[in-house]
N, C-alpha and C positions, 0 to 999 in steps of 0.2 A: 834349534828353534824350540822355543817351550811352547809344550802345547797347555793349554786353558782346559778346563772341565768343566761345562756347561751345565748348571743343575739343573733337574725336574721339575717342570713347574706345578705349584700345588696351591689349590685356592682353601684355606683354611675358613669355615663358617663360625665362627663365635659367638655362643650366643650369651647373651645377656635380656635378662639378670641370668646368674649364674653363682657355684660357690657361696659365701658366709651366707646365712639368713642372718636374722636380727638377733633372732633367740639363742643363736648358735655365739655370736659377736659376742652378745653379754655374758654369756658364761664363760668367754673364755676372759674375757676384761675381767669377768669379777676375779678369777685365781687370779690374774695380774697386778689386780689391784690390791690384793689381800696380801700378796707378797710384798707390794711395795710399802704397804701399812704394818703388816706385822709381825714382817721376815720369816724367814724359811726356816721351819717347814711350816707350806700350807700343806694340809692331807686331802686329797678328792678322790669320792669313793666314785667306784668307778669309772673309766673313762669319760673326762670334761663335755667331749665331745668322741663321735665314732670316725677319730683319723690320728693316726699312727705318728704323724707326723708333728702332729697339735700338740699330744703327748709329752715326746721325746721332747719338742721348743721347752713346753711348761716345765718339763722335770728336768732342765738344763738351769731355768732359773730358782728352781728350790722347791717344787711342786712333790711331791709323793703319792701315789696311786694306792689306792685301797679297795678291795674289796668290801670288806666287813670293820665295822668301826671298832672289833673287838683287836685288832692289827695294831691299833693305834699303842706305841706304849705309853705306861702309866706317866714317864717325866715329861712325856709332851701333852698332855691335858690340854693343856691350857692355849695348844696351839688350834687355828681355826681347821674345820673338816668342812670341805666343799663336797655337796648336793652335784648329780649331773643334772645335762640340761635335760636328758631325759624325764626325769622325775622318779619319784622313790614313793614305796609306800609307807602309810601313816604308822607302820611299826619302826621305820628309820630313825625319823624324828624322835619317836617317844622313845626311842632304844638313845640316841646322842643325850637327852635332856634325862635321862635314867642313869647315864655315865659322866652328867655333868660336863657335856661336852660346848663346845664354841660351833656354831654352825651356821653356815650359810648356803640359802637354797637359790641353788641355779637352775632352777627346774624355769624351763620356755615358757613364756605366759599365752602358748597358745596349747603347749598342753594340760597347765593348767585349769585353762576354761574346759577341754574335756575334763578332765577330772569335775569339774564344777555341773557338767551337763549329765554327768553318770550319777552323782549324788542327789542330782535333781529327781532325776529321773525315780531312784530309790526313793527318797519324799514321798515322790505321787504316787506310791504304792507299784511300780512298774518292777519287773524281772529286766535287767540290764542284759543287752547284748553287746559287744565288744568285739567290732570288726578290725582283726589286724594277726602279727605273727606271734603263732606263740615261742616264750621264751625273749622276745627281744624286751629291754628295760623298761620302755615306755609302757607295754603291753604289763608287766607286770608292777608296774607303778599304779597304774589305770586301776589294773581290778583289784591293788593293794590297800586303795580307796572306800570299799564297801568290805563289808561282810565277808566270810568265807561262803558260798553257796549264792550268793548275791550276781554276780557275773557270770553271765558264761560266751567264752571264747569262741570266733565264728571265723574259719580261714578261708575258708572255700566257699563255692555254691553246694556243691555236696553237703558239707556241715549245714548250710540254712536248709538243704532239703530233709534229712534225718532229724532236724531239732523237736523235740516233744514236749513243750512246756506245761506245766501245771495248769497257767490260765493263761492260754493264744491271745485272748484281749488286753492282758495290762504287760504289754514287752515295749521296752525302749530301746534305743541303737546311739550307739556312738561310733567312732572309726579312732583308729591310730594316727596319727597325724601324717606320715611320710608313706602311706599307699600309694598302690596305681590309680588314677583317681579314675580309669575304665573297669579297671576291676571291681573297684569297692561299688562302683554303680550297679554292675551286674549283681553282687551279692545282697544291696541292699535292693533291686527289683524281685529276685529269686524268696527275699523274705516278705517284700509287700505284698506277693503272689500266693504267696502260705497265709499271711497274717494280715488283714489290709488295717486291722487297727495299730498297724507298729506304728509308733512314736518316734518321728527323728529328732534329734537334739535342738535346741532354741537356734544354734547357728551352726556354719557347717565345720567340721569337725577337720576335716583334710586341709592341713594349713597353704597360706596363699604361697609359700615357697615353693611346696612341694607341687602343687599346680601351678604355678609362674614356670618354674623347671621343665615341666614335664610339657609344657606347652610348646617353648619354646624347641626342645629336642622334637616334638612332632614336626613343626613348623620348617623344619633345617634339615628335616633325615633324607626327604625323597633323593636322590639321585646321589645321594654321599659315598663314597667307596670304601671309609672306615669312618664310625664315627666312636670316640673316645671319650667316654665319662671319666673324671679325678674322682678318685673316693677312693674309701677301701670297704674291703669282703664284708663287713659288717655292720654297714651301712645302708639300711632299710632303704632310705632316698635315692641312693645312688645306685642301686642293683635296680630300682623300678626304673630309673631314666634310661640304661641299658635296655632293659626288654619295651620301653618306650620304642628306641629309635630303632629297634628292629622289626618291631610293629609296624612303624611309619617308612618303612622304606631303606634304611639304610642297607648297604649289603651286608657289612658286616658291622658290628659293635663290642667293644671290650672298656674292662673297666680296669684302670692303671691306677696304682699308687703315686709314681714316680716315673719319668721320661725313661729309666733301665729298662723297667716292666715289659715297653710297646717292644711287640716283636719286628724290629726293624726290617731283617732279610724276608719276612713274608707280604709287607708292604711296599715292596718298591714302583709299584707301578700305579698305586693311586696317585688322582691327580685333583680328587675332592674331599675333602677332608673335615665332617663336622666334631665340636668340639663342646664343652660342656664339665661342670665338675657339680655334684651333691655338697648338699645346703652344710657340711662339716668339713668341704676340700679347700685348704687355702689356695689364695688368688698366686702367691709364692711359685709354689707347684704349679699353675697354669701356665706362668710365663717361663717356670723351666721349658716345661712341651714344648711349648711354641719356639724357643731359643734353638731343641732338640731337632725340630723339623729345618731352620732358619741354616743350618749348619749343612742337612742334606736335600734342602730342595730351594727353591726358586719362591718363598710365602708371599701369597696374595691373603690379607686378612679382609674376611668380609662379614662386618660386625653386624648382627642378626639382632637387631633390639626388638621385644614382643612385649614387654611390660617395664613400665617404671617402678621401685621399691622404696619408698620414703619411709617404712618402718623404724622406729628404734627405739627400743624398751631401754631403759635407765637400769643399772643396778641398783643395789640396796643402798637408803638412804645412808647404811654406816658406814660407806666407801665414797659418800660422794663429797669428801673433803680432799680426798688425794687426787691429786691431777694425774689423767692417761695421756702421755705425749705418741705421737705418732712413732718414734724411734722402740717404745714402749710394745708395742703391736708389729715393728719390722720383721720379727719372725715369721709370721704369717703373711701379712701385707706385702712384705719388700718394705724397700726403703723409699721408692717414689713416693 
């Protein structure tokens, strides 16, 4: 008589929005589209986007990763170098147009409005503050923006307590885009509490992703018995969603590249299970997991909607004669 194996049952929370932002989509359509336009190699200095995975897809279609635009060699010239969506600073550009290079800036246009709100800030005579991590790209594109001596770097509440500025009255604040949006409140109180004439940006700086995201992992964590962020290690976004859902309740939280990653034999007897991926994790990769679980347990999905996303930034107009087909984006997408 055969016997059956009855699986585990396990109610997956999903939430949504989740995965691509908008600014994350265009930058990855622009290398897409720049290949389709003007064949491989397209060069992108540093990584498109912060996922392993995005990477590997683009440098399958003809994409090349660079660090430093000095990589590039002399017979490819004339081939285009893509900008990440991070943003770079104003020495990139004039170093490409110095080397008579082809370029195209995939920098977010919601980091660019920081950028836009730190130069302001300089205008109005203000000392720039720049709340976010040091060493990540965004952070070093941001204060690559002003001056050298121009910005100064704030991680912690400790750093706003130790700050000594020249003149406490003319200080501006920006944020990094992909914070804890509790954290960065606590640091910009700890400075209002030092300085009550700081200067917040014309608007807020902490983009709607990274707070739609972080919302929703609150919203979903209470009573979760693992909950799982898509991203990878170096991924500002998706490292705060993590210590979100374990703020909010989940028992435990980890943050997975790929369905190998989750450590299966130590989760066997969760039966709740929230899920979520950072604003650079394709949708690809989420339906792996879920397929991962589908095979050893019993999926109930239970689709957590907390915000609607109608965002979508256009690439540069010198790409918008080539058509992007759905099959075009399958790598990350899927093919549905």
């Amino acid at each position: 008589m055969l016997q059956t194996t009855t699986k585990p049952p396990l109610t997956i929370r999903l939430c949504q929005p989740r995965g691509f932002c908008a600014g994350v989509d265009r930058a990855i359509q622009i290398v897409v589209l720049a290949l389709k336009k003007y064949g491989a190699p397209v060069y992108v200095r540093h990584e498109i986007v912060h996922n392993r995975y995005v990477v590997e897809g683009l440098q399958s279609l003809g994409a090349v990763f660079i660090e430093e635009l000095s990589e590039i060699p002399p017979e490819h010239r004339q081939s285009p170098v893509v900008f990440s969506a991070h943003g770079v600073p104003k020495s990139v550009p004039a170093d490409a147009q110095a080397r008579n290079l082809f370029y195209l800036d995939a920098t977010c246009p919601l980091v660019s409005k920081v950028h836009k709100q730190a130069m302001r800030h300089q205008r109005l005579g203000r000392h720039v503050l720049l709340i976010g991590h040091a060493g990540h790209p965004e952070v070093i594109g941001t204060m690559g923006q002003l001056p050298d001596g121009a910005v100064t770097l704030i991680e912690t509440e400790a750093d706003a307590a130790k700050l000594a500025p020249a003149d406490p009255q003319a200080l501006g604040f920006v944020t990094q885009t992909t914070l804890s949006v509790e954290d960065t409140a606590g640091i910009i109180r700890a400075l209002q509490d030092r300085f009550p004439d700081l200067h917040a940006p014309a608007a807020e700086s902490i983009c709607y992703a990274t707070t739609n995201r972080q919302e929703a992992v609150k919203e979903t964590a209470a009573g979760a018995d693992l909950y799982l962020i898509v991203g990878a290690p170096n991924s500002s976004n998706s490292r705060r969603l993590v210590e979100v859902a374990e703020r909010a309740g989940a028992s435990m939280s980890l943050l997975v590249q790929r369905a190998a990653e989750i450590p299966w034999n130590d989760i066997a007897g969760i039966s709740t299970l929230g899920l979520s991926a950072g604003a650079s994790a394709p949708e690809i990769i989420v339906d792996e997991i879920i397929d991962a679980f589908r095979q050893r347990f019993d999926v109930t999905i239970d689709l957590a909607i907390t915000a609607t996303e109608t965002e979508d930034f256009p690439v540069m107009r010198v790409l918008r004669d080539v058509e992007l087909t759905r099959a075009d984006m399958a790598f990350v997408n899927g093919a549905a």
